[in-house]
ZAMIPA-357641 format. One record per residue: x, y, z of N, C-alpha, C, CB in turn; residue in three letters; residue number from 1. Coordinates in steps of 0.1 Angstrom, whole numbers, plus 5000, padded with zeros to 4 digits. Glycine has a CB too. Example, Ala and Ser with C-alpha at 12.3 -4.5 7.8 and 13.67 -1.06 7.14 Angstrom:
// residues 2
+------+------+------+------+------+------+------+------+------+------+------+------+------+-----+
:  n_x :  n_y :  n_z : ca_x : ca_y : ca_z :  c_x :  c_y :  c_z : cb_x : cb_y : cb_z : type : seq :
+------+------+------+------+------+------+------+------+------+------+------+------+------+-----+
: 5132 : 4943 : 5078 : 5123 : 4955 : 5078 : 5132 : 4967 : 5078 : 5113 : 4955 : 5090 :  ALA :   1 :
: 5128 : 4978 : 5071 : 5137 : 4989 : 5071 : 5129 : 5000 : 5079 : 5141 : 4994 : 5057 :  SER :   2 :
+------+------+------+------+------+------+------+------+------+------+------+------+------+-----+
This chain:
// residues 167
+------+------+------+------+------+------+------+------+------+------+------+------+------+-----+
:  n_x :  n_y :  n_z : ca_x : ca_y : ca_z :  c_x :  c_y :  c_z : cb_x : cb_y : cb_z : type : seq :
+------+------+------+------+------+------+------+------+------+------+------+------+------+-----+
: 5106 : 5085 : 4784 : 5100 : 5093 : 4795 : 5111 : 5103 : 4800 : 5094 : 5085 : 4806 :  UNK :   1 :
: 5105 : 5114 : 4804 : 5117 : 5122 : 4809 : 5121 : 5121 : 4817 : 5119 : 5131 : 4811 :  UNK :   2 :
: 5133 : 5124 : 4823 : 5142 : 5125 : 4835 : 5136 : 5128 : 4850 : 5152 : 5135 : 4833 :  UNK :   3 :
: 5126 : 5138 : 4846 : 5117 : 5144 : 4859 : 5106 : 5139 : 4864 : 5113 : 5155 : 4858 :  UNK :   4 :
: 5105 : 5126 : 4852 : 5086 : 5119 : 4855 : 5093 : 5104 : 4863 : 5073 : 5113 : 4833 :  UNK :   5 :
: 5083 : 5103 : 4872 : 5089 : 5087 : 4879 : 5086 : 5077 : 4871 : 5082 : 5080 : 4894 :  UNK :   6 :
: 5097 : 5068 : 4870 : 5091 : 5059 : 4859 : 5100 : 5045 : 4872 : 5099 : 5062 : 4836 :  UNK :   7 :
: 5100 : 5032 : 4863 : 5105 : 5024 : 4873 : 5120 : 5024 : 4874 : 5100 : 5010 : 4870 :  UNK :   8 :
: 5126 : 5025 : 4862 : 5142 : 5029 : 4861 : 5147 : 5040 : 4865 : 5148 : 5027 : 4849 :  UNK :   9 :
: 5137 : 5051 : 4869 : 5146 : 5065 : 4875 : 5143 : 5062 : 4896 : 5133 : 5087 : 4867 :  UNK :  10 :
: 5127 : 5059 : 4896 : 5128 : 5054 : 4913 : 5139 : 5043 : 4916 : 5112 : 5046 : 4919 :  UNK :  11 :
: 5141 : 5033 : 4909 : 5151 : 5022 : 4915 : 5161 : 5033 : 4913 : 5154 : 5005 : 4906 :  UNK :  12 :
: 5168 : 5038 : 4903 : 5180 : 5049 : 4901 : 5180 : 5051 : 4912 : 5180 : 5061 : 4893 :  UNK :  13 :
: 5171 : 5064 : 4917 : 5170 : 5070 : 4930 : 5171 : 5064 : 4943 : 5162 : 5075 : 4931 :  UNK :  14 :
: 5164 : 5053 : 4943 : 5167 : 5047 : 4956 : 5184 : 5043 : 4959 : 5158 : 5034 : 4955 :  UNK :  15 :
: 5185 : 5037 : 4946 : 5201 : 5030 : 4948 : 5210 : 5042 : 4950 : 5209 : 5021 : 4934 :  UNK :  16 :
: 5211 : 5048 : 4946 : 5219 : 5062 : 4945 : 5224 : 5065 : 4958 : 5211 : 5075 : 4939 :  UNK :  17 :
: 5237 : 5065 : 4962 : 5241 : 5070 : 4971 : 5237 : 5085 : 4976 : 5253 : 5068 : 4969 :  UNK :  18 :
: 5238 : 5082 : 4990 : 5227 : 5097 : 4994 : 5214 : 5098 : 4996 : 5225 : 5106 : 4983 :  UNK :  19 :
: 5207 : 5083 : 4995 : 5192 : 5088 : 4992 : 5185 : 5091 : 5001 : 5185 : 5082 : 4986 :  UNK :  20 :
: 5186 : 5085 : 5015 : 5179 : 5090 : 5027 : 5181 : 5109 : 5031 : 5186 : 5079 : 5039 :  UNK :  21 :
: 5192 : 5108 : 5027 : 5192 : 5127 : 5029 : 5185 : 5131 : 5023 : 5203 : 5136 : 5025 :  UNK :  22 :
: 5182 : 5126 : 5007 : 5176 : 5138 : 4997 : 5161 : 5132 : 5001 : 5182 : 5139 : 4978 :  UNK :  23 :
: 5158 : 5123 : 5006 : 5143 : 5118 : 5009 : 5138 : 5130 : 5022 : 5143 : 5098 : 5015 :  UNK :  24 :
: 5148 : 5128 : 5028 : 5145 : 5139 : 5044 : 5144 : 5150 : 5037 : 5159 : 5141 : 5058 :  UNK :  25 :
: 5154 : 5156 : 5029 : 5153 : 5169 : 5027 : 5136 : 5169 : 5017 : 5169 : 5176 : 5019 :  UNK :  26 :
: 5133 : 5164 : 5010 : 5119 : 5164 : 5004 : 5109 : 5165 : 5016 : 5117 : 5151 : 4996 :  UNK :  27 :
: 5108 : 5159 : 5026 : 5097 : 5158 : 5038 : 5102 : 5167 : 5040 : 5095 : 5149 : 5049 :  UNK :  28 :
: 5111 : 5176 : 5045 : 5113 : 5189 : 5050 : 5104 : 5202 : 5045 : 5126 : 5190 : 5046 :  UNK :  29 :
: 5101 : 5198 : 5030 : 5096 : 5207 : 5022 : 5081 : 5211 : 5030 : 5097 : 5200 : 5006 :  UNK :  30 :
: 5071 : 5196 : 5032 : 5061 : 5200 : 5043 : 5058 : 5206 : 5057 : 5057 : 5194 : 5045 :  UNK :  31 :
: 5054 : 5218 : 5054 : 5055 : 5227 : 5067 : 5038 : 5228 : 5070 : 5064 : 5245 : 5063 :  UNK :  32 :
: 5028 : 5228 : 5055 : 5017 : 5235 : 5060 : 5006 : 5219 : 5068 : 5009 : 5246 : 5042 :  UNK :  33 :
: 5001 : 5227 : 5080 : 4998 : 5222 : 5084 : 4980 : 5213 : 5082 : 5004 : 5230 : 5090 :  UNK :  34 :
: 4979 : 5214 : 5064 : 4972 : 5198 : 5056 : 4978 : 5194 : 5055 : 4966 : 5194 : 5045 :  UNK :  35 :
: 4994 : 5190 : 5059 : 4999 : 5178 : 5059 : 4998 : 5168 : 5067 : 5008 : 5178 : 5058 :  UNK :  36 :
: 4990 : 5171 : 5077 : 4984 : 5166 : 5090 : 4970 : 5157 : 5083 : 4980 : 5181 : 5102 :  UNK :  37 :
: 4965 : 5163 : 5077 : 4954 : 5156 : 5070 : 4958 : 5142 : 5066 : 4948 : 5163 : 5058 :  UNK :  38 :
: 4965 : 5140 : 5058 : 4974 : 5128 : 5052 : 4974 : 5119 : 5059 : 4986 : 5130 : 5049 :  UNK :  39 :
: 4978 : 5121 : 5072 : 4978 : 5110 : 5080 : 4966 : 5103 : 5083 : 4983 : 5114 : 5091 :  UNK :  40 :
: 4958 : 5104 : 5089 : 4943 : 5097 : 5087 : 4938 : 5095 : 5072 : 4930 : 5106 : 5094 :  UNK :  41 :
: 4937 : 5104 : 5069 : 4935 : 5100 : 5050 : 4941 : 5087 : 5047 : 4944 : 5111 : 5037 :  UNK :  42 :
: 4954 : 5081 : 5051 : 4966 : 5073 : 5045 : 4962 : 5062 : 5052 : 4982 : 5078 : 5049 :  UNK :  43 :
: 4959 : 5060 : 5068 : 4955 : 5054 : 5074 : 4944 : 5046 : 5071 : 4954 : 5060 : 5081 :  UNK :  44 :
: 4935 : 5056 : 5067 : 4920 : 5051 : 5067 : 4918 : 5044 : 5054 : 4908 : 5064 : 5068 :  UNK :  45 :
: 4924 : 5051 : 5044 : 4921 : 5045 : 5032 : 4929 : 5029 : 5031 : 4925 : 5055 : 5019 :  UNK :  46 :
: 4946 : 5027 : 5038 : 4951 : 5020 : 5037 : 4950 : 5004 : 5043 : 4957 : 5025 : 5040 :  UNK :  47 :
: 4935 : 5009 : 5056 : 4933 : 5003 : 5068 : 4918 : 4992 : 5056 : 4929 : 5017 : 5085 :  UNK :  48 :
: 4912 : 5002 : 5048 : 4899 : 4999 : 5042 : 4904 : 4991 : 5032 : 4890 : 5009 : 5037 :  UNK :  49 :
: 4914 : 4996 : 5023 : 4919 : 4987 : 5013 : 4923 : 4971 : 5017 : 4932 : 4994 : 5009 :  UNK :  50 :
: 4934 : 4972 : 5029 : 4937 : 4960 : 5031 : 4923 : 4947 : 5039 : 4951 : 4963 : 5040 :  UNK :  51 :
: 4915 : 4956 : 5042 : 4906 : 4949 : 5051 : 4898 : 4942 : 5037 : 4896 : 4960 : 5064 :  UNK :  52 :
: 4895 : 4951 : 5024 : 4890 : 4949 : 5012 : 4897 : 4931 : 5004 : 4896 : 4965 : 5002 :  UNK :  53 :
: 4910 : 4935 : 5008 : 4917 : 4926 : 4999 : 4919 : 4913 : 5009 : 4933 : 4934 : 4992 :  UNK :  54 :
: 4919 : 4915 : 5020 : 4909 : 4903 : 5027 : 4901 : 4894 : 5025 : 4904 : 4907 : 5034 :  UNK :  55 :
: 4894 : 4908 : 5026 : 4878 : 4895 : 5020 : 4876 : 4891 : 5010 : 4863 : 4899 : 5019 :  UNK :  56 :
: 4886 : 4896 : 5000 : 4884 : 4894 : 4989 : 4893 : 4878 : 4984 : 4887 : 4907 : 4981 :  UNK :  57 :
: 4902 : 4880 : 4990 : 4910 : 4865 : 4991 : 4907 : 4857 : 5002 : 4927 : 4865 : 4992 :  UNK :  58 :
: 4899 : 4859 : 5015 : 4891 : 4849 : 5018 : 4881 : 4844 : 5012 : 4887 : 4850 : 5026 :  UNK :  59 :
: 4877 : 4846 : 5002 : 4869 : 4844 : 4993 : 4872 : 4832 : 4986 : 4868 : 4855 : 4986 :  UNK :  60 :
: 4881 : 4839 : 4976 : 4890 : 4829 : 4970 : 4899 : 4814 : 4979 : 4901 : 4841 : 4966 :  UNK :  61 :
: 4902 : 4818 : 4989 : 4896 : 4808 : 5000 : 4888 : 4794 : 5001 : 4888 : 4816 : 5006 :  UNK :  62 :
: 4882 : 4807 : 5005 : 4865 : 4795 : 5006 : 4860 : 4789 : 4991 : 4846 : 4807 : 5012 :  UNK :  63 :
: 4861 : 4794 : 4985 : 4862 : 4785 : 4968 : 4873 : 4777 : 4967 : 4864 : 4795 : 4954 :  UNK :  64 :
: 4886 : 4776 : 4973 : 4893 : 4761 : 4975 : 4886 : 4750 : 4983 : 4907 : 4763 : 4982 :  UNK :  65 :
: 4887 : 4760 : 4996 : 4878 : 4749 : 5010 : 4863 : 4760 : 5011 : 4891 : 4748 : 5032 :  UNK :  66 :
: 4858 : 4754 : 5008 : 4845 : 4756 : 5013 : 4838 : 4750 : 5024 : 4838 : 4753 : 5004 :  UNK :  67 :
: 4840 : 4743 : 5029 : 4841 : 4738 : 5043 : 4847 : 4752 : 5055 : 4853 : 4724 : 5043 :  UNK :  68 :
: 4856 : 4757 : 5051 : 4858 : 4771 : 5061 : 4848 : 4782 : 5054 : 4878 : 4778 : 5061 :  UNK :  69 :
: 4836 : 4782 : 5047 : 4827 : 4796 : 5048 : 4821 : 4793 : 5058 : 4817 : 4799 : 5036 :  UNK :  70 :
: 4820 : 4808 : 5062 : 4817 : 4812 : 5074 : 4822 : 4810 : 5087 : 4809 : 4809 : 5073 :  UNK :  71 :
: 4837 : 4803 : 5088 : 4847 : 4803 : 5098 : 4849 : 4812 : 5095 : 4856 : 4794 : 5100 :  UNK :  72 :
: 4853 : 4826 : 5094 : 4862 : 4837 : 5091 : 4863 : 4839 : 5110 : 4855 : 4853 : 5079 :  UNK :  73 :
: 4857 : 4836 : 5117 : 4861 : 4838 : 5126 : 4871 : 4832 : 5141 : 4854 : 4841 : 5126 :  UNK :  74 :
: 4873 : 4817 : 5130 : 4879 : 4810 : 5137 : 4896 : 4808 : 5128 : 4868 : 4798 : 5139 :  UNK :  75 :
: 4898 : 4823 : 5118 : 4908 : 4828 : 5117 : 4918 : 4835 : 5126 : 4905 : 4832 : 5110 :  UNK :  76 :
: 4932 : 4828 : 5126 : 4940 : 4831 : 5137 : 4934 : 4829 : 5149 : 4945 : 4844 : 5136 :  UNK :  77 :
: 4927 : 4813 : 5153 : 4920 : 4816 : 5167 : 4936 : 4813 : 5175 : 4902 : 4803 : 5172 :  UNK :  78 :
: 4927 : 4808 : 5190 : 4939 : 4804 : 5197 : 4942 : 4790 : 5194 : 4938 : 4805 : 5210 :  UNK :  79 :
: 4955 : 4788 : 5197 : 4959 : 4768 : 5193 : 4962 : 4772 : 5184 : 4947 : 4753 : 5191 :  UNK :  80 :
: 4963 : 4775 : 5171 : 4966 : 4772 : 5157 : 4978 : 4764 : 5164 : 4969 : 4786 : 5145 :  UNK :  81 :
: 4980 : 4753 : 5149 : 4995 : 4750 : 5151 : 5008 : 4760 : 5143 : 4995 : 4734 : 5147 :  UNK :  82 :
: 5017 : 4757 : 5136 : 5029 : 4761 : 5130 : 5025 : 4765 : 5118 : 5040 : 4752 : 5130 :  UNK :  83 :
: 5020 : 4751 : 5112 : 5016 : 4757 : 5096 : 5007 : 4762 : 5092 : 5015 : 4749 : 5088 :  UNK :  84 :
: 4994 : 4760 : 5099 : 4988 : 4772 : 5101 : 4983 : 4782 : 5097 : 4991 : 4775 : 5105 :  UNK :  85 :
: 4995 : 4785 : 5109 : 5003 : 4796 : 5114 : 5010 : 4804 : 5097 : 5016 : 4788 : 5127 :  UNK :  86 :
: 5016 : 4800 : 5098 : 5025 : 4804 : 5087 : 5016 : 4807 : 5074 : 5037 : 4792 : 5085 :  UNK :  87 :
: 5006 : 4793 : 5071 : 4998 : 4803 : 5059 : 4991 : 4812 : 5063 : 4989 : 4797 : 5050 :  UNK :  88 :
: 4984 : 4811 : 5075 : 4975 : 4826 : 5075 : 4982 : 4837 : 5077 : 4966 : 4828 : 5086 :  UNK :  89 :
: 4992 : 4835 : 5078 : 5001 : 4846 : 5078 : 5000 : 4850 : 5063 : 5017 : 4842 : 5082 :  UNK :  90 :
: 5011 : 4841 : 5061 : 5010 : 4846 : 5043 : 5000 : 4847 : 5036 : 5015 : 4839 : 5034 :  UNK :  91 :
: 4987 : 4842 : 5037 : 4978 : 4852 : 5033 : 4971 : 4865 : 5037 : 4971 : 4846 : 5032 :  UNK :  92 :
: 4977 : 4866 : 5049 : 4968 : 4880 : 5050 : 4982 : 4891 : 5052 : 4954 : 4879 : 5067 :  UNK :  93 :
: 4991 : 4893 : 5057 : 5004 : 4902 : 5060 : 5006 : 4904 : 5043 : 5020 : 4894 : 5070 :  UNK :  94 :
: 5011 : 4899 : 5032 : 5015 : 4905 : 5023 : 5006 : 4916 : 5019 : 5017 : 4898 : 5014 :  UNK :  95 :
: 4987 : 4916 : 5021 : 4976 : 4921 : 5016 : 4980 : 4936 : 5019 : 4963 : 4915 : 5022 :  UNK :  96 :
: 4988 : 4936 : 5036 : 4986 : 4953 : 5038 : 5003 : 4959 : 5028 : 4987 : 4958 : 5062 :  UNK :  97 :
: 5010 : 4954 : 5030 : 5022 : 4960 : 5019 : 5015 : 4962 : 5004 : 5037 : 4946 : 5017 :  UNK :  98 :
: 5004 : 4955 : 4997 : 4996 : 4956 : 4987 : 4990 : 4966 : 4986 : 4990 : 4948 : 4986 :  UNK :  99 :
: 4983 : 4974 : 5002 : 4978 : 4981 : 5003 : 4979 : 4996 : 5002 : 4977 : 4977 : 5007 :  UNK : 100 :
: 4994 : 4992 : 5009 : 5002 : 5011 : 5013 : 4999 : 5018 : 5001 : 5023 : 5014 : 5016 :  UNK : 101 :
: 5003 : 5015 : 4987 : 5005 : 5020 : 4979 : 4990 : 5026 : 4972 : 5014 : 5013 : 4972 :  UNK : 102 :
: 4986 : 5017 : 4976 : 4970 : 5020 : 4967 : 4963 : 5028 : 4981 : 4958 : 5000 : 4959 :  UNK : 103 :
: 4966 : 5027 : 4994 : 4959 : 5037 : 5001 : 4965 : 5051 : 5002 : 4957 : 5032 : 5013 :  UNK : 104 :
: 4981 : 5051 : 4998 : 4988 : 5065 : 4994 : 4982 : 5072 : 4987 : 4999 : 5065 : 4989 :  UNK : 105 :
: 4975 : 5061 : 4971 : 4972 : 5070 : 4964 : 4954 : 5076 : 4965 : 4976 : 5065 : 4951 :  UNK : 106 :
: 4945 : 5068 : 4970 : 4936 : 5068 : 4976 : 4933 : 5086 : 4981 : 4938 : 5056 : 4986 :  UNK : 107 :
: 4946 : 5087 : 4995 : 4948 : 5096 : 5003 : 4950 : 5108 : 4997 : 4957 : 5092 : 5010 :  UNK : 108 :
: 4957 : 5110 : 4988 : 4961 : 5119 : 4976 : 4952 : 5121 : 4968 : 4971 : 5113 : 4969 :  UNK : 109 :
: 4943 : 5114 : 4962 : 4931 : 5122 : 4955 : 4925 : 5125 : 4967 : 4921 : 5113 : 4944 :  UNK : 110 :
: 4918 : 5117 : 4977 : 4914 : 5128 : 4985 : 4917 : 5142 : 4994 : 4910 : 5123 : 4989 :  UNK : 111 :
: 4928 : 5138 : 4993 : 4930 : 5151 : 4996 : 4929 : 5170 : 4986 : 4943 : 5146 : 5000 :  UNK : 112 :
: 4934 : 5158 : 4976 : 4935 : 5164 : 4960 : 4921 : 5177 : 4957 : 4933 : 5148 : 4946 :  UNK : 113 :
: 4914 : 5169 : 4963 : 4896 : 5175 : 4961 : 4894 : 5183 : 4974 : 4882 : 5160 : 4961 :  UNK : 114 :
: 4899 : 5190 : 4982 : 4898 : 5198 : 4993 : 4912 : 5209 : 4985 : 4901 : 5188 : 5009 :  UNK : 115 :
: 4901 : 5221 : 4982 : 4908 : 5229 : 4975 : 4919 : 5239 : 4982 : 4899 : 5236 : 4968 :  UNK : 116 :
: 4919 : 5240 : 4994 : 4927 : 5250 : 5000 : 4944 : 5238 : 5006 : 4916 : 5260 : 5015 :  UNK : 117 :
: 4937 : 5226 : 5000 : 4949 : 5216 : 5008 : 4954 : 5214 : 4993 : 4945 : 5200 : 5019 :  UNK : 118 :
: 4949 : 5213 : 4983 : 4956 : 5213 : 4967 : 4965 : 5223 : 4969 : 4946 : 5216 : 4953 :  UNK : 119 :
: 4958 : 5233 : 4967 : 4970 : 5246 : 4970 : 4981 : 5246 : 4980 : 4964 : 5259 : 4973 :  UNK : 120 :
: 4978 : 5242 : 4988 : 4988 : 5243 : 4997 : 5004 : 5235 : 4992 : 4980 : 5237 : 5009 :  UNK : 121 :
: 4994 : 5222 : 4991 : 5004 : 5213 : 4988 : 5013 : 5218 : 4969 : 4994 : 5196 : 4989 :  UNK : 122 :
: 5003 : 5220 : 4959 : 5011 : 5227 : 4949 : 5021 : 5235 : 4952 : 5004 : 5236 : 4943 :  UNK : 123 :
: 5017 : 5244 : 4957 : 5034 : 5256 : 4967 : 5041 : 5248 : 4972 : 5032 : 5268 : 4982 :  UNK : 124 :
: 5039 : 5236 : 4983 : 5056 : 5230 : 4985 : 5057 : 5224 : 4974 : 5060 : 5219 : 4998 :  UNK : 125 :
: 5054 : 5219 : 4967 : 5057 : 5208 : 4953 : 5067 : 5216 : 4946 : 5041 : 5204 : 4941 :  UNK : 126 :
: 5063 : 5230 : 4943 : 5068 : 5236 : 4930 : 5088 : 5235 : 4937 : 5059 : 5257 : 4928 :  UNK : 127 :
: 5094 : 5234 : 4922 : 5108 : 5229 : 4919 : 5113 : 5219 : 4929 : 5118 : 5241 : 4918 :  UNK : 128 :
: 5104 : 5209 : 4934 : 5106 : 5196 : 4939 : 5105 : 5183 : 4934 : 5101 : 5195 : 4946 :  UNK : 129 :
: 5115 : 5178 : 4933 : 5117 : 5160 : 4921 : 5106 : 5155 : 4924 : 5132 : 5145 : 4925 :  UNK : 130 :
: 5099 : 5151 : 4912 : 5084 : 5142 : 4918 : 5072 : 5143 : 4927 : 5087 : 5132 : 4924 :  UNK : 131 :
: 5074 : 5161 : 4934 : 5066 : 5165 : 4941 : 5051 : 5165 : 4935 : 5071 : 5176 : 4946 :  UNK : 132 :
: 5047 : 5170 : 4928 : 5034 : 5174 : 4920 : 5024 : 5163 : 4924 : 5036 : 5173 : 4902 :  UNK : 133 :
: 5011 : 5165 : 4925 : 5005 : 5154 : 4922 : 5004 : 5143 : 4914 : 4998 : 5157 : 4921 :  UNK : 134 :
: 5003 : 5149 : 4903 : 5006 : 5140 : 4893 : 5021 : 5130 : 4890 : 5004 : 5149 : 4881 :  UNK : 135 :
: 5025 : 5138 : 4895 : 5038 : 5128 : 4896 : 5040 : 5120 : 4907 : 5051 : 5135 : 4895 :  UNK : 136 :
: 5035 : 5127 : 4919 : 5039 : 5115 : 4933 : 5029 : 5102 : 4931 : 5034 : 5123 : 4951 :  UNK : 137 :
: 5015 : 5107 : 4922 : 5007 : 5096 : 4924 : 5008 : 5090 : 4907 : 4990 : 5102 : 4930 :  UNK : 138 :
: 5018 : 5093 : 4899 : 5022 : 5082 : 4889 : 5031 : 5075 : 4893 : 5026 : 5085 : 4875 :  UNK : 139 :
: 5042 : 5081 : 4900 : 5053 : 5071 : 4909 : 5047 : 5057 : 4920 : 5062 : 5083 : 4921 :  UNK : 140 :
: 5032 : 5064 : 4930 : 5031 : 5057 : 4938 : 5022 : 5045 : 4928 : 5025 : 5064 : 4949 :  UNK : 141 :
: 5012 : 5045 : 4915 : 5011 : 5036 : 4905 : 5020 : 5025 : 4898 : 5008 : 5041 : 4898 :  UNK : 142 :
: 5037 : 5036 : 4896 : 5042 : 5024 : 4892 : 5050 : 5016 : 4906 : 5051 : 5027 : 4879 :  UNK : 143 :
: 5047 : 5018 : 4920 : 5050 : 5012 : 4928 : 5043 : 4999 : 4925 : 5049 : 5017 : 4938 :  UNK : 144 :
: 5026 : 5005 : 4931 : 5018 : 4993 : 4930 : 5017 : 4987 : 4921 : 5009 : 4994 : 4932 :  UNK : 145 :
: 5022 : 4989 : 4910 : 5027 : 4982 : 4901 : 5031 : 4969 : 4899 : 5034 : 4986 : 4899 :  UNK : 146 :
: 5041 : 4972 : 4910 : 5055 : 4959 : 4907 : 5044 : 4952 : 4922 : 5080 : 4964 : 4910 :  UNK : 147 :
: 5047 : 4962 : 4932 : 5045 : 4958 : 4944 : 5027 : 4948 : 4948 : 5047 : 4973 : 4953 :  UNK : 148 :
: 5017 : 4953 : 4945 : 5004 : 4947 : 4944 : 5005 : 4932 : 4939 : 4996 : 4955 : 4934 :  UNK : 149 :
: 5008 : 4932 : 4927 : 5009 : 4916 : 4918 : 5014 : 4908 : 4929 : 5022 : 4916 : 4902 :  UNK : 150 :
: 5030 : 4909 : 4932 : 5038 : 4903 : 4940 : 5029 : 4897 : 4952 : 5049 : 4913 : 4943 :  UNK : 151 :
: 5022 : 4904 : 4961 : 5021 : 4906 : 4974 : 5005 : 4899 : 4972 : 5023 : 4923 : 4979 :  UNK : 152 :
: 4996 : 4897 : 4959 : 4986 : 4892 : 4958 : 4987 : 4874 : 4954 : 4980 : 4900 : 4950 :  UNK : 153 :
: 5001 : 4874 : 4948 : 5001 : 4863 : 4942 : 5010 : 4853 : 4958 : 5010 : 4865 : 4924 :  UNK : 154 :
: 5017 : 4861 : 4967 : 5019 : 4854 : 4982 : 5006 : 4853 : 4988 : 5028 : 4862 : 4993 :  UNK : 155 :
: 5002 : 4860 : 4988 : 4986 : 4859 : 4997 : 4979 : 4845 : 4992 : 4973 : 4873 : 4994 :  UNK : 156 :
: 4980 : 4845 : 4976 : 4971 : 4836 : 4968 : 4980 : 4822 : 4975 : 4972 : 4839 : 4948 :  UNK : 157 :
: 4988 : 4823 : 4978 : 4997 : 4809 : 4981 : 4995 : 4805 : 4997 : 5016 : 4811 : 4978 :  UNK : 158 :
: 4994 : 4818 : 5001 : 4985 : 4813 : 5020 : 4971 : 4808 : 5017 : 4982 : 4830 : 5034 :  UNK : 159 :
: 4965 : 4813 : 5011 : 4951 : 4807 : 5007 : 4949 : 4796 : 5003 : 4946 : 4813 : 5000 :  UNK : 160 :
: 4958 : 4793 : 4991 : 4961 : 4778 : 4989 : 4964 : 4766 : 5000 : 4972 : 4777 : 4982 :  UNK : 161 :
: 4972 : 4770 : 5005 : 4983 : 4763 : 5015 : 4974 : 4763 : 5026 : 4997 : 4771 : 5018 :  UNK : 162 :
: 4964 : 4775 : 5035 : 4955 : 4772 : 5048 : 4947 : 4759 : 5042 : 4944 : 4786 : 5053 :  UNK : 163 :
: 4950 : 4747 : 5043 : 4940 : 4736 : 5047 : 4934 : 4733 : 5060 : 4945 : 4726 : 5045 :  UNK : 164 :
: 4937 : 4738 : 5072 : 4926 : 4742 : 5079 : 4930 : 4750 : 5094 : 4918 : 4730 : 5081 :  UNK : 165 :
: 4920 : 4754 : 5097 : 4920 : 4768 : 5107 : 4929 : 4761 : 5124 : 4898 : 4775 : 5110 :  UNK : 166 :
: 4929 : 4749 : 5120 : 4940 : 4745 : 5137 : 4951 : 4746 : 5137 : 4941 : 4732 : 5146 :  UNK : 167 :
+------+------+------+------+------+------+------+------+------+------+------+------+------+-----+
């Protein structure tokens, strides 16, 4: 792959690379026009729907271990819990939104993608910027969720296991 396309060994490169918070700032810098403001609820909303998605979807998975908690979803995180708990409902549901960022980044990014005067906009800051393009921010933010999704589903899968019951 080339040098200019994100792949997993040029983002880790980049991250490690001494310097990198500068050249990250100086990239945000590049957004001036003001659909970059869109992004923010876009990022939000989609990020907020995703993780609420991958919720239910591993309380699910859940309730097919213990089936005795269907239809408790609401006596999730009540008050009292004790420690352990504590600790798996954690770990099942907190890894779900780090699972999420990435797939609601990219979410945000096609939609935005489809609002033609914010495509353009955003094309013009992109041009002669590392990884700016669409296509490239949203193959980088793929091979995030990549690594990052699996990881963060397969902790959740282990709070789900581990909640044996809601006190």
């Amino acid at each position: 792959m080339k040098e200019n396309n994100p792949d997993l060994r040029n983002i880790s490169g980049e991250i490690q690379t001494k310097g990198y918070y500068e050249r990250a700032r100086q990239r945000a810098q590049r957004r001036r026009s003001p659909w970059n403001l869109l992004l923010i609820p876009l990022v939000i909303g989609s990020t907020g729907l995703t993780t609420y998605s991958l919720f239910r979807a591993m309380w699910q998975v859940h309730t097919m271990i213990y089936p005795d908690h269907a239809g408790r979803l609401g006596e999730f995180w009540g008050k009292g819990i004790g420690f352990r708990t504590f600790v798996s409902s954690f770990l099942l549901a907190m890894p779900l939104l780090f699972a999420a960022l990435p797939l609601g980044m990219i979410v945000a990014n096609g939609l935005a993608w489809c609002i033609g005067p914010a495509r353009r906009a955003f094309n013009r800051e992109a041009e002669g910027v590392k990884w700016a393009s669409f296509r490239q921010s949203v193959s980088g933010l793929a091979i995030v969720a990549a690594v990052v999704v699996p990881l963060c589903l397969l902790l959740s899968f282990i709070g789900a296991v581990t909640l044996q019951n809601l006190e």
